[in-house]
N, C-alpha and C positions, 0 to 999 in steps of 0.2 A: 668345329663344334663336336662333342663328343657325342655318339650315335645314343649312348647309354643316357644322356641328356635330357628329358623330358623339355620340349619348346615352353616359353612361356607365353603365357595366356594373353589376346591381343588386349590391351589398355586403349577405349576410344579418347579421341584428345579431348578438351574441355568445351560444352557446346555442343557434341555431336553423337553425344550419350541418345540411346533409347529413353523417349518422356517417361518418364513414373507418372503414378500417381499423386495429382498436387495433395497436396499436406500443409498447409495454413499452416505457419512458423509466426510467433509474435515477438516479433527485434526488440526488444527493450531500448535499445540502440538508437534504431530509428525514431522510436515515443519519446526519448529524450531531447535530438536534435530537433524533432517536430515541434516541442513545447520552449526550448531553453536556444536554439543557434546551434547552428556546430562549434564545435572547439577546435581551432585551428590555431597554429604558430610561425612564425615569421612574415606574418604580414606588414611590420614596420622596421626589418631588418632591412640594410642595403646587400647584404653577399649572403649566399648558403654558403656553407662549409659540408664537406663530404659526410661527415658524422648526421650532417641532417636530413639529406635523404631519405628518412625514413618517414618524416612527415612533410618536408617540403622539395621541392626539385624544379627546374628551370628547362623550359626545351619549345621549341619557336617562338623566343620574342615575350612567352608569355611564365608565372609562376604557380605550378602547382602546390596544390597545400592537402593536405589527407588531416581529414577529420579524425580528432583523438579517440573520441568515440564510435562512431558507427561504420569506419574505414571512408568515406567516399573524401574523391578526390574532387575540387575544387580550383578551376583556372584564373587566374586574377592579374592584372598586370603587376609587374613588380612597383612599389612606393615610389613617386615622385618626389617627396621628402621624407625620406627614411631618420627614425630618430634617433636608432643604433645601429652598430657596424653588421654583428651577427645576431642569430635567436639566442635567447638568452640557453643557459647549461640545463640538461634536465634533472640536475638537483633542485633546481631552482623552480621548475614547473609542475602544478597540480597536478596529476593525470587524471581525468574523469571517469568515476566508475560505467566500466562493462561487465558484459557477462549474468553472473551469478547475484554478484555484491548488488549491480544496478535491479534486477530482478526482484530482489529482496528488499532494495529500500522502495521501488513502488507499493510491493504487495503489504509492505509493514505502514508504508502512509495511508492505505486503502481502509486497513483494517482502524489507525489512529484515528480516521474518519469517521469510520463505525462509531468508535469509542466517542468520540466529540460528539455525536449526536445524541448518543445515551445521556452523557452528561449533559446537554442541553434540555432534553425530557425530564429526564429524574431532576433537574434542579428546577426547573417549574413545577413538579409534583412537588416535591418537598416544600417548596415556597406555598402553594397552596396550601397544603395540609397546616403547614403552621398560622398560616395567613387566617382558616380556619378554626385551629385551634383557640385562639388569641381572641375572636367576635363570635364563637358557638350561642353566645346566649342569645345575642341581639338576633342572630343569625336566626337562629329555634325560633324566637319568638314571630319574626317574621313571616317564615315557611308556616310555622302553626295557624298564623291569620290568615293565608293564602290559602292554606289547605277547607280552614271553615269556610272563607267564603264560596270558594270549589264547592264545598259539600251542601253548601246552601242551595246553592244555584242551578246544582242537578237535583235537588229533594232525595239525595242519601251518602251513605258513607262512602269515603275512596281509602281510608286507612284500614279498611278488613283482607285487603287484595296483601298477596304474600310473596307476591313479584310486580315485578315492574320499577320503575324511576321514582315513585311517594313508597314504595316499600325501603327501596335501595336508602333515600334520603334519612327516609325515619331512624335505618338502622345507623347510619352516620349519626346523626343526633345524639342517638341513643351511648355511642361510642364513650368513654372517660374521658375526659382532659388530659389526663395523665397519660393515659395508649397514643392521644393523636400526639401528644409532643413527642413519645417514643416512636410511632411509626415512621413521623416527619423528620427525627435525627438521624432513624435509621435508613430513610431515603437518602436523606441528604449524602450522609459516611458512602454510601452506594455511590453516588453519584461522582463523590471525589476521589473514588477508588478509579472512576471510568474516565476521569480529567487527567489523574496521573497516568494510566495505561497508554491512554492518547497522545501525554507529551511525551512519555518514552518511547514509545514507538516509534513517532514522529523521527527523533530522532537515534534510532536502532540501538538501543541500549538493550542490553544482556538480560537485564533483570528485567525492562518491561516485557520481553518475552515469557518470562517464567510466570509475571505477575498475571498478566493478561492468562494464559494457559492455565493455569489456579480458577484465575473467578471464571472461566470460561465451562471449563468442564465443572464446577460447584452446582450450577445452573440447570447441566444436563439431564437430569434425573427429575426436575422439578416441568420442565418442558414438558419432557416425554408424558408425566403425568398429567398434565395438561392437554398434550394431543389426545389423552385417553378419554379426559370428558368431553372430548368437544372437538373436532378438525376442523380450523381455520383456516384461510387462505395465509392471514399474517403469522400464527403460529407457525405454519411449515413451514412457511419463508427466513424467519426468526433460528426454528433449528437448524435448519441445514445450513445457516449462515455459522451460528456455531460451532455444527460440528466441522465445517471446513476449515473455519479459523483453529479447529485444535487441534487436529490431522495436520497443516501445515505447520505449525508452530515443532509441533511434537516431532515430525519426522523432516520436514526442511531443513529446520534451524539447529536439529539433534538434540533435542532440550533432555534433562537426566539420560545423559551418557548415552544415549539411543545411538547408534551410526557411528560411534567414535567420541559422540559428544564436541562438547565446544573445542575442543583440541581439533576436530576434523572438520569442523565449521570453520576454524580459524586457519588451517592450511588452505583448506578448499578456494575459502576468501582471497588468499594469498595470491592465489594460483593467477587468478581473474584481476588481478591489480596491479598499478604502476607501467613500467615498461615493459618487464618479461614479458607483461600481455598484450600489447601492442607488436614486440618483435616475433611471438609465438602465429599471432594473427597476417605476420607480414609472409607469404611466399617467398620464397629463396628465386635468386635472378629475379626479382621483378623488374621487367624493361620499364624504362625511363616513356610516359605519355607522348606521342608526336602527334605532331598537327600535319594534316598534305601539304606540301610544298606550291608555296604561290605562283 
């Protein structure tokens, strides 16, 4: 070795590193095998072939299989009636999203969730408001005989009060026909905005990201102004739900060109999918599993 050489630095082996401090990692990985099975291949094959190794492998009597998603390996005995020779080619196999891609479609069904509840809300508001528009009169006349004999039966009025639930009503009452059927279409339109946002989401379409990020931040200014008369426990809860859904949309997903934009979502995506990323996730020499010798 050459004296002018600086040594290099000791590398402890794997395991016998100095503990860190823990740091809570969330697998996406493992929330999927937890919810859906592992995704394993050559379970009804008769022979591996060398190429397959990388998810399945044979060693004491028994067959290992590595999860397509969250790496772990899995001992099983080999098929007593195998129904093909080999596993099938991996042109031919789905590979399950890891990584990023799986990451992404939790937190967009989390949020489709969201949206599906809005829609469930605002379309029972909407149905009400029309439901009332439609019987206002019969409606009126009733409240009105309920309110006289209220006011009977205490000896005075209850319609001078300028707050309360016979205030709130009266002003209802007092409302057009014409505003409640626009109120109630304009609930409605709201609500089918938040059914569409839900199924695209659901399903990670390009544009329910954009769509969703529009009505989301349209909103924001109107909240704020609302936490201003009044701090709620559900208003907070409400915005900061919000603004997190638009903060991640906006800089996760890279929505207008932010980060590279969808060009660099779509590499990124790339990166995390099919084999490359299984073989990227496989260590080099990985030894074959052994069992101790009987």
């Amino acid at each position: 070795m050459n004296a002018s050489t600086p040594p290099s630095p000791h590398v402890a082996a794997p395991g016998t590193e100095k503990p860190r401090r823990f740091r809570p990692k969330l697998r996406y990985e493992l929330v999927g095998c937890g919810l859906h099975g592992h995704e394993i291949l050559g379970t009804d094959a008769a022979a591996l072939r060398p190429e397959d190794e990388l998810f399945a492998r044979e060693s004491g009597g028994l067959r290992w299989y590595r999860c397509l998603r969250c790496d772990s390996w899995l001992a099983l005995t080999p098929p007593e009636h195998p129904v093909r020779k080999f596993p099938p080619p991996r042109a031919e196999i789905m590979v399950p999203l890891r990584g990023k891609p799986l990451r992404d479609r939790y937190v967009l069904r989390l949020i489709a969730l969201d949206r599906l509840l809005h829609f469930l809300v605002l379309s029972a508001l909407a149905a009400a408001v029309l439901l009332f528009a439609g019987d206002r009169a019969a409606l009126n006349a009733e409240f009105t005989r309920i309110l006289n004999d209220l006011q009977g039966g205490v000896g005075g009025p209850l319609s001078n009060s300028k707050h309360g639930i016979v205030h709130d009503l009266q002003y209802l009452f007092a409302v057009s026909i014409r505003n409640l059927y626009l109120a109630g279409a304009a609930i409605a339109g709201y609500a089918l905005l938040e059914g569409i946002e839900a199924i695209g989401l659901w399903f990670a379409r390009r544009w329910a990201e954009y769509l969703t990020f529009v009505a989301t931040i349209v909103f924001i200014p109107y909240e704020i102004d609302e936490l201003i008369k009044g701090v709620t426990a559900l208003k907070v809860v409400a915005f900061i739900i919000n603004v997190a859904v638009a903060v991640y949309l906006l800089y996760a997903k890279r929505l207008f060109g932010l980060r590279g934009g969808g060009r660099a979502e779509k590499a990124e995506r790339e990166v995390d999918t099919g084999w490359t990323a299984i073989e990227r996730a496989t260590p080099k020499s990985t030894p074959q599993p052994l069992l101790p010798a009987r």
